[in-house]
KOLBADREN-124225 format. One line per 4 residues: number of its first residue (from 1); for each residue x, y, z of N, C-alpha, C, O. Coordinates in nm, 3 decimals, m for minus. Example, Ala and Ser with C-alpha at 12.3 -4.5 7.8 and 13.67 -1.06 7.14 Angstrom:
1> 1.319,m0.569,0.780,1.230,m0.450,0.780,1.320,m0.330,0.780,1.424,m0.332,0.846; 1.285,m0.225,0.708,1.367,m0.106,0.714,1.290,0.003,0.787,1.341,0.114,0.804;
END
This chain:
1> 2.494,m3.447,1.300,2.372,m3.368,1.290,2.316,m3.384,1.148,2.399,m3.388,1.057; 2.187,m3.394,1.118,2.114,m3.421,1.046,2.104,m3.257,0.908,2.127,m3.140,0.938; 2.075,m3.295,0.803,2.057,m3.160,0.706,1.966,m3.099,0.743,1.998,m2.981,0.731; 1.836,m3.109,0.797,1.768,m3.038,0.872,1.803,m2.951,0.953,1.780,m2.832,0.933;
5> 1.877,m3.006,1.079,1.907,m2.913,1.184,2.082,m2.807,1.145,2.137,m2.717,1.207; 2.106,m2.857,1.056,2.270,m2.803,1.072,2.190,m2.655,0.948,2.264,m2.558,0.959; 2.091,m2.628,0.864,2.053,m2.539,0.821,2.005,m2.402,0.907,1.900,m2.409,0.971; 2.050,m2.330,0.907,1.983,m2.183,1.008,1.823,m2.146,0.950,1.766,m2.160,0.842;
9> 1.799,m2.112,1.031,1.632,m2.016,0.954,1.668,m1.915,0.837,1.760,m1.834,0.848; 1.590,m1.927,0.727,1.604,m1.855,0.616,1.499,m1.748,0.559,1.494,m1.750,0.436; 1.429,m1.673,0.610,1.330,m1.631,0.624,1.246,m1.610,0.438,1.272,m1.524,0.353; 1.155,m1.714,0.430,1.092,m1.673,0.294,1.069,m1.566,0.210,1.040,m1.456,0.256;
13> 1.076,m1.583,0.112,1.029,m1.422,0.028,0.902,m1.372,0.055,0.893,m1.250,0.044; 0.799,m1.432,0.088,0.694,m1.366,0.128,0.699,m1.265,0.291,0.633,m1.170,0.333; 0.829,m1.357,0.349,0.821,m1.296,0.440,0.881,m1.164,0.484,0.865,m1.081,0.574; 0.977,m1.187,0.350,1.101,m1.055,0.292,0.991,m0.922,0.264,0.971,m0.811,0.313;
17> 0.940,m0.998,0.168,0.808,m0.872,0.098,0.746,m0.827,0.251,0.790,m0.721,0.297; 0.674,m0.882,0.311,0.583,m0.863,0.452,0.670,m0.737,0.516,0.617,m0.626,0.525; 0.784,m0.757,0.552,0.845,m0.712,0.659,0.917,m0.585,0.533,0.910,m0.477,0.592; 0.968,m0.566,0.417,0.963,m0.459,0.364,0.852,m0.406,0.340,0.879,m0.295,0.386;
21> 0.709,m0.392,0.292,0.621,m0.315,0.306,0.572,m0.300,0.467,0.610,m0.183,0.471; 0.541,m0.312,0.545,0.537,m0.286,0.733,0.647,m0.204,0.729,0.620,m0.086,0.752; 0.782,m0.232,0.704,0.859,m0.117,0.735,0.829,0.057,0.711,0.876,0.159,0.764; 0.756,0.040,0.633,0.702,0.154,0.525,0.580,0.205,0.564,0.515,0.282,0.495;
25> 0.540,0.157,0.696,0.365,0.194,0.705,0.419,0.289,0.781,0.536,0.296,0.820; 0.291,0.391,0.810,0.262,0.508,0.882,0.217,0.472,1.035,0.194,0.351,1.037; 0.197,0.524,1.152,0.176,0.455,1.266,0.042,0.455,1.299,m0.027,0.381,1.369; 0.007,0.605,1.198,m0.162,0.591,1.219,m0.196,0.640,1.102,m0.154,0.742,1.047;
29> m0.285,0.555,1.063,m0.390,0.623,0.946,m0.377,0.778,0.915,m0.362,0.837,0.808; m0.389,0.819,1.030,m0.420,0.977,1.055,m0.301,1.041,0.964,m0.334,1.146,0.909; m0.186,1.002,0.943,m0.042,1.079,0.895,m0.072,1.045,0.760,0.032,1.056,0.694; m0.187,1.000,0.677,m0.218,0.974,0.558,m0.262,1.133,0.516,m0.365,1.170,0.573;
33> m0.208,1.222,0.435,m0.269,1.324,0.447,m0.260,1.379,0.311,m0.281,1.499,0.294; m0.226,1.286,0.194,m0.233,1.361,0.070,m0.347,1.381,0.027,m0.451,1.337,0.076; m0.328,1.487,m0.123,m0.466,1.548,m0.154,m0.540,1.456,m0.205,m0.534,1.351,m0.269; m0.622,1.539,m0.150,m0.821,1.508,m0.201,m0.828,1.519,m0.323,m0.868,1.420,m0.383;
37> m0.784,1.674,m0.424,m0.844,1.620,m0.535,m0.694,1.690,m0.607,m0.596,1.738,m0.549; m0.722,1.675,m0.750,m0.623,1.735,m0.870,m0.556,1.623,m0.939,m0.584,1.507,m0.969; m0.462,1.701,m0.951,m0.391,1.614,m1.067,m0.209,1.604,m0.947,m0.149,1.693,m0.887; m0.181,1.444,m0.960,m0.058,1.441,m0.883,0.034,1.391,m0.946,0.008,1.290,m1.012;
41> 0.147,1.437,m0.945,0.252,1.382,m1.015,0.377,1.234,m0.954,0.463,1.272,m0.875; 0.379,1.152,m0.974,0.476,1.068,m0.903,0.588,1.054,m0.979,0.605,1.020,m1.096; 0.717,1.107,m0.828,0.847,1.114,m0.912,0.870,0.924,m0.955,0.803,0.820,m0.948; 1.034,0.975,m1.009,1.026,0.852,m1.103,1.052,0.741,m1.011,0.999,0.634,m1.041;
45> 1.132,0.749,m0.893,1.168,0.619,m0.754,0.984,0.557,m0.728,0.944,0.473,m0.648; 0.935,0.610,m0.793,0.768,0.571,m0.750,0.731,0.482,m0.926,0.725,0.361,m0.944; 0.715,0.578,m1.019,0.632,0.557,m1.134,0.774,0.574,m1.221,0.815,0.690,m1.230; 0.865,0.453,m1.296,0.943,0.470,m1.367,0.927,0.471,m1.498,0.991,0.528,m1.586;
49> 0.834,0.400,m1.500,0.760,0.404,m1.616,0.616,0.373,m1.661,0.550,0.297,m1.591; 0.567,0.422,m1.764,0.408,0.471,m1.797,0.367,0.618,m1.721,0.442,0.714,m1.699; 0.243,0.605,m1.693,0.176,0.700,m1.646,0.236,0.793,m1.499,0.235,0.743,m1.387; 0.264,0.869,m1.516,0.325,0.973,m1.387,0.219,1.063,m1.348,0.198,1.067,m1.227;
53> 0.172,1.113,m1.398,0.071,1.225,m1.386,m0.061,1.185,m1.377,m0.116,1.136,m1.476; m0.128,1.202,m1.258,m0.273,1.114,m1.204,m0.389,1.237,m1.158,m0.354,1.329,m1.083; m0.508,1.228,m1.203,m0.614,1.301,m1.174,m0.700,1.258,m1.081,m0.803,1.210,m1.128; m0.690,1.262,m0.948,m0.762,1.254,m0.831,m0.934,1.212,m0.827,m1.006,1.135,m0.764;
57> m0.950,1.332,m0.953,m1.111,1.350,m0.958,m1.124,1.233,m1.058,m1.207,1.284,m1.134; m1.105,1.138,m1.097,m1.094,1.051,m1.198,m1.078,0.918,m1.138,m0.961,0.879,m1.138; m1.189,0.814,m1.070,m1.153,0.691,m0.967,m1.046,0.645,m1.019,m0.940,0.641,m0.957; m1.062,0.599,m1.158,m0.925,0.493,m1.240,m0.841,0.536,m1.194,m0.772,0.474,m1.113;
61> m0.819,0.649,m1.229,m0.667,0.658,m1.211,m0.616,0.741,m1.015,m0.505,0.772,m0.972; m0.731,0.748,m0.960,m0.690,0.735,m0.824,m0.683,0.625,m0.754,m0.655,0.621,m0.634; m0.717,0.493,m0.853,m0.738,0.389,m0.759,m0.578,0.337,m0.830,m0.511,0.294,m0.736; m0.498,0.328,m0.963,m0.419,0.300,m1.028,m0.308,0.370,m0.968,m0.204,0.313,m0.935;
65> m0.344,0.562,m0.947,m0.218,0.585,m0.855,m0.198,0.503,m0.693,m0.087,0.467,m0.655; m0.284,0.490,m0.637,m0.266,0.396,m0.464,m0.237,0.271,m0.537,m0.122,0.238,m0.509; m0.276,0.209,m0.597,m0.191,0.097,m0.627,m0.035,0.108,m0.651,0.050,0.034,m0.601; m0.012,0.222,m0.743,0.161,0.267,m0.776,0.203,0.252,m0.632,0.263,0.159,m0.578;
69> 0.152,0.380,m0.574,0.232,0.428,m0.442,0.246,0.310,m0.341,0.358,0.290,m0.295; 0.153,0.238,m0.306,0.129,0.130,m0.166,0.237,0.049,m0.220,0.323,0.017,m0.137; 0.259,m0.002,m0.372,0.353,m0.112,m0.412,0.497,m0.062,m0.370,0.564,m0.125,m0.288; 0.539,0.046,m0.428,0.626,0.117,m0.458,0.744,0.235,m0.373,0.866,0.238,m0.358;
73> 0.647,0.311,m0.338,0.624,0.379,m0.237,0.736,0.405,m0.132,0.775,0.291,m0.108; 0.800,0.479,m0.065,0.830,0.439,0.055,0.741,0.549,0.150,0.651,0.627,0.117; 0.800,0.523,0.277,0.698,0.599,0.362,0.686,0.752,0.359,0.590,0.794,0.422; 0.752,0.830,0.309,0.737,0.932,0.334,0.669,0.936,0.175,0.574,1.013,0.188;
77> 0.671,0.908,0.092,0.556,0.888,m0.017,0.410,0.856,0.034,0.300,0.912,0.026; 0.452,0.755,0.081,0.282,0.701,0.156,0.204,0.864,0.238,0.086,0.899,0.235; 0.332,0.937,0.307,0.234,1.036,0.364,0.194,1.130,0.315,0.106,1.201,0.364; 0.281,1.161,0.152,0.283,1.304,0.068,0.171,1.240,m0.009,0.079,1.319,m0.027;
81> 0.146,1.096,m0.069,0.008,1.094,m0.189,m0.107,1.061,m0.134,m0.216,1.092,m0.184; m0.093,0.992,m0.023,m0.208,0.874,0.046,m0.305,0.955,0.129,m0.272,0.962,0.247; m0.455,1.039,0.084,m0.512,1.028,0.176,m0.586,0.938,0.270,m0.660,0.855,0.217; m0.579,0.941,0.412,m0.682,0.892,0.476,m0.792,0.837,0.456,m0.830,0.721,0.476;
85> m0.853,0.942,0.407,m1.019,0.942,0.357,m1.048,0.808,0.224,m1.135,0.721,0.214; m0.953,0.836,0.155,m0.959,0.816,0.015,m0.896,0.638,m0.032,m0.920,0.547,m0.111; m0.825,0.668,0.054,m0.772,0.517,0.117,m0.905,0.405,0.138,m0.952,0.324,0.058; m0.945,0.439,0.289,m1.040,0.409,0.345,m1.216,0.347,0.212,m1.280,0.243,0.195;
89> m1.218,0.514,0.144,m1.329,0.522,0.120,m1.297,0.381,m0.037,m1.395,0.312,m0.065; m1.168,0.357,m0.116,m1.221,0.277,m0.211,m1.130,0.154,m0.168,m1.101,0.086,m0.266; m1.073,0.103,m0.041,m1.003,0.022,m0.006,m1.087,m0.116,m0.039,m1.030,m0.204,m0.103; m1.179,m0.127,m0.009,m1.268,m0.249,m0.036,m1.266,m0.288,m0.212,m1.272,m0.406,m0.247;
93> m1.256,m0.181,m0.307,m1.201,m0.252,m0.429,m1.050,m0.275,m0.455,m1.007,m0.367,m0.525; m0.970,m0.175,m0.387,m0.811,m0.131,m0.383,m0.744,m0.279,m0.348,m0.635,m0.325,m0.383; m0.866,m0.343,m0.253,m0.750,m0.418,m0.160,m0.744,m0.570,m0.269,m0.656,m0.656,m0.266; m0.855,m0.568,m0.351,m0.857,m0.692,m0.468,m0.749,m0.616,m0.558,m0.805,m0.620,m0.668;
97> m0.656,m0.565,m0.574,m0.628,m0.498,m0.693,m0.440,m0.521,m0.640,m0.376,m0.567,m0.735; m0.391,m0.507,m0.569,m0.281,m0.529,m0.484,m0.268,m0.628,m0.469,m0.359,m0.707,m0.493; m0.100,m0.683,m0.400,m0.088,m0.779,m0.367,m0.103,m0.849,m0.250,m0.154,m0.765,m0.175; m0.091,m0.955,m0.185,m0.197,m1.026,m0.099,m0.070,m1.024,0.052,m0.083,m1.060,0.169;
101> 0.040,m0.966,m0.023,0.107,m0.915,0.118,0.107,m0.793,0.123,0.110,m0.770,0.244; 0.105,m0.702,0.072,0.025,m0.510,0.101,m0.069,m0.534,0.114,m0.098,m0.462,0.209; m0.201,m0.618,0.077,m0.294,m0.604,0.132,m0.298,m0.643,0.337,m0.368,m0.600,0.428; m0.203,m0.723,0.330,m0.234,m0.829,0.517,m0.149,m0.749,0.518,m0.220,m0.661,0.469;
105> m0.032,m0.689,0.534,0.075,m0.576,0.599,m0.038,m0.465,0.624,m0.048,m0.442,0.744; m0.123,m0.394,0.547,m0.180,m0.266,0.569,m0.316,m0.305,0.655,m0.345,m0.215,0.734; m0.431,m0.448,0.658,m0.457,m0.498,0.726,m0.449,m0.529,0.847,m0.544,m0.516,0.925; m0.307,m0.586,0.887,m0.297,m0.576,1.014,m0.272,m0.508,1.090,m0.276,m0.522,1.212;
109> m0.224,m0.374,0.993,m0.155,m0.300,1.117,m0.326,m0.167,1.129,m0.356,m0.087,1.217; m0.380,m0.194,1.028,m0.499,m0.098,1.021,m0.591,m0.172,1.003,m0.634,m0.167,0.888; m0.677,m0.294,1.118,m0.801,m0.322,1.128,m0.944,m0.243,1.056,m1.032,m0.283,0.980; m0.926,m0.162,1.098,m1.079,m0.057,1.049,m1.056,m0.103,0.858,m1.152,m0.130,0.786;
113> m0.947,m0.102,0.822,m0.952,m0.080,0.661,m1.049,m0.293,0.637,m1.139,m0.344,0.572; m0.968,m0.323,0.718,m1.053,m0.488,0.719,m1.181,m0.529,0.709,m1.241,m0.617,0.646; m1.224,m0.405,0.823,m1.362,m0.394,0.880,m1.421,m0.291,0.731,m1.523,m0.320,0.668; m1.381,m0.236,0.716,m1.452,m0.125,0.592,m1.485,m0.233,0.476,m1.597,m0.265,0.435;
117> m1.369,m0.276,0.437,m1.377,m0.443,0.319,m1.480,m0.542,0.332,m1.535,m0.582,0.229; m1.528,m0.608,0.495,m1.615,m0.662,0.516,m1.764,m0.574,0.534,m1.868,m0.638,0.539; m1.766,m0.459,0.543,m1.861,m0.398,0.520,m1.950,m0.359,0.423,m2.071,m0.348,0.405; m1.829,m0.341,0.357,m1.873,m0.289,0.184,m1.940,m0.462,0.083,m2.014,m0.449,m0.014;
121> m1.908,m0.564,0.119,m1.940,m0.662,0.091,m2.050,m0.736,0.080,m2.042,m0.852,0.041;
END
């Protein structure tokens, strides 16, 4: 047998990353239910270092905390910081700002956020 075939499937790191962030998604948008506005704190398994403490009413740093959390995150994070709304409403800059497998993991499993990106465009 040839080195080709005597090798098993090894599944790529992109595909490692893919399938750990999907593990982590919510089933519907809808279970996205963190706050709208204030100031939020992310423990340290999230934000180990720099900035912990994020002001809602402040885009930068609501668009800087969803970047922390979506990278970072696990799911029951995703449902305590991540609103719905808020998601949705700056995802079309959010989704240039992330990486290009959280962006197609949260993509595929949430079309409308795709459709919002090509809208806003």
């Amino acid at each position: 047998m040839d080195r080709l075939h005597s090798r098993s499937f090894e599944p790529s790191a992109a595909d490692v990353l893919r399938a750990r962030y999907a593990g982590r998604l919510p089933d519907r948008l809808d279970e996205l239910t963190g706050p709208l506005h204030g100031q939020v704190e992310l423990p340290l398994h999230i934000a180990w270092s720099g900035l912990r403490v994020y002001d809602l009413d402040r885009p930068r740093q609501r668009m800087s905390l969803y970047r922390t959390v979506l990278a970072e995150g696990q799911r029951r994070d995703l449902l305590t910081y991540v609103n719905r709304h808020l998601l949705a409403s700056q995802w079309p800059a959010l989704r240039t700002l992330i990486s290009r497998h959280i962006r197609d993991v949260w993509e595929d499993a949430f079309p409308d956020l795709a459709r919002e990106a090509s809208a806003a465009a």
